[in-house]
C-alpha positions, -999 to +999 in steps of 0.1 A: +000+000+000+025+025+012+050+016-027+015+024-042+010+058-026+047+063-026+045+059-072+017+078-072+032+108-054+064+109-078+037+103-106+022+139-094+050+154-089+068+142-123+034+157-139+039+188-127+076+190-131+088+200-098+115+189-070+112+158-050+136+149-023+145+110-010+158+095+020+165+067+037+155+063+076+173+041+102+146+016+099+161+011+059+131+026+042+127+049+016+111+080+017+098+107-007+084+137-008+077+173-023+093+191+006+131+190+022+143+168+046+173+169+068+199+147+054+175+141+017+190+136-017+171+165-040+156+143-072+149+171-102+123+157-123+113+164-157+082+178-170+057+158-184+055+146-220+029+176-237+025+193-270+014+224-282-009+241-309+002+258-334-007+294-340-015+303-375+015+328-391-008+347-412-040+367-406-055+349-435-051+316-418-061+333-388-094+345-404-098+312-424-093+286-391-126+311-377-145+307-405-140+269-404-149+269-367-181+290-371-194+264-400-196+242-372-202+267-346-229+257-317-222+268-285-254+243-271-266+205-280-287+194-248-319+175-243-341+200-217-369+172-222-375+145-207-349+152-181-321+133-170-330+105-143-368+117-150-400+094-146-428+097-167-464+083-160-490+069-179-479+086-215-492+058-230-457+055-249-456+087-264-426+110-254-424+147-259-386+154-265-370+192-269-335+196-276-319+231-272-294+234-301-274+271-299-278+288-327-304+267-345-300+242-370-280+253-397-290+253-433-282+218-445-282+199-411-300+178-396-307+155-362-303+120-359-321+107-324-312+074-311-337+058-286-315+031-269-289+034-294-313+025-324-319+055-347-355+065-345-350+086-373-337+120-389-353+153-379-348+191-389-371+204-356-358+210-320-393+198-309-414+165-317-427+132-302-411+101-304-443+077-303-446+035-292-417+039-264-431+010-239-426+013-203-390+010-185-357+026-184-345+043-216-320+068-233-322+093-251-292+107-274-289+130-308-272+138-329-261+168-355-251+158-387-239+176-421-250+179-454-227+146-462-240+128-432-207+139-408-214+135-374-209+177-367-218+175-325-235+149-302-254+154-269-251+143-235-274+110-234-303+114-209-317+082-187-354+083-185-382+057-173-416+058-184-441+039-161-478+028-160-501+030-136-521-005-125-537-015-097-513-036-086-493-007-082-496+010-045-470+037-054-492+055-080-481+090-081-517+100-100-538+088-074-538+062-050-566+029-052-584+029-017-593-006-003-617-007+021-599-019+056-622-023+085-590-013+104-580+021+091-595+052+114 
């Protein structure tokens, strides 16, 4: 346990490039750490392995990369209905879904929804029913695609459970069945 913890504090502090110091108590083990120690060997370690982006020499490249990045530029792909971890009674397997896509749907795209990872179908609208979805847990994802079919964005999925009422069912949230019980004030 203590090697573990040991590795894992030289892994952080190889990540973020800084000083460790070692030592050896009279007991013969090995200690490290991020701060000084009487009588501890000072261990420089290297940064991590990282890259970086290149910045575009010219303004034209500049001004083109934006352009490029605005094509494809929503800020907002989320489904506000149903809502995540949401149940829904007695809908009688229709689903009323709205996705909030920032800006709005560009020319030429379009929305793939996947109801337990089987494509429903495409849509062009933010708002619509998805109809025959038979009671128990499901999720919801979408999708924004070009006009060649290239997946552009995709949105968070969101776990929902549709339930029906029966009278079997004591926990009905849309009114409870009363039984008559000779005991009961």
């Amino acid at each position: 346990m203590y090697k573990w913890l040991i590795s894992m504090s030289l892994l952080c502090a190889v990540a973020s490039g800084q000083t460790a110091y070692t030592w050896v108590d009279e007991d013969g083990l090995t200690h490290y750490s991020d701060r000084p120690f009487p009588g501890a060997d000072e261990v420089e370690l290297a940064l991590a392995q990282g890259f970086s982006v290149p910045v575009p020499a010219t303004r034209a490249r500049r001004e083109a990369a934006e352009d490029a990045d605005s094509a494809d530029g929503y800020t907002a792909f989320n489904i506000l209905q149903p809502g995540q971890q949401e149940t829904l009674w007695n809908v009688a397997g229709n689903v009323e879904v709205a996705l909030q896509l920032t800006p709005g749907l560009l020319p030429g795209h379009h929305l793939d929804v996947y109801l337990d990872g089987a494509l429903t179908n495409r849509r062009t609208g933010s708002q619509f029913v998805l109809t025959d979805v038979v009671r128990g847990q499901h999720t919801l994802q979408a999708v924004v695609l070009d006009t060649f079919g290239t997946e552009i964005l995709r949105s968070l999925p969101v776990t929902f459970m549709v339930q029906q009422t029966s009278i079997q069912n004591p926990n009905n949230p849309n009114g409870r069945v009363r039984r008559n019980n000779s005991n009961a004030p």
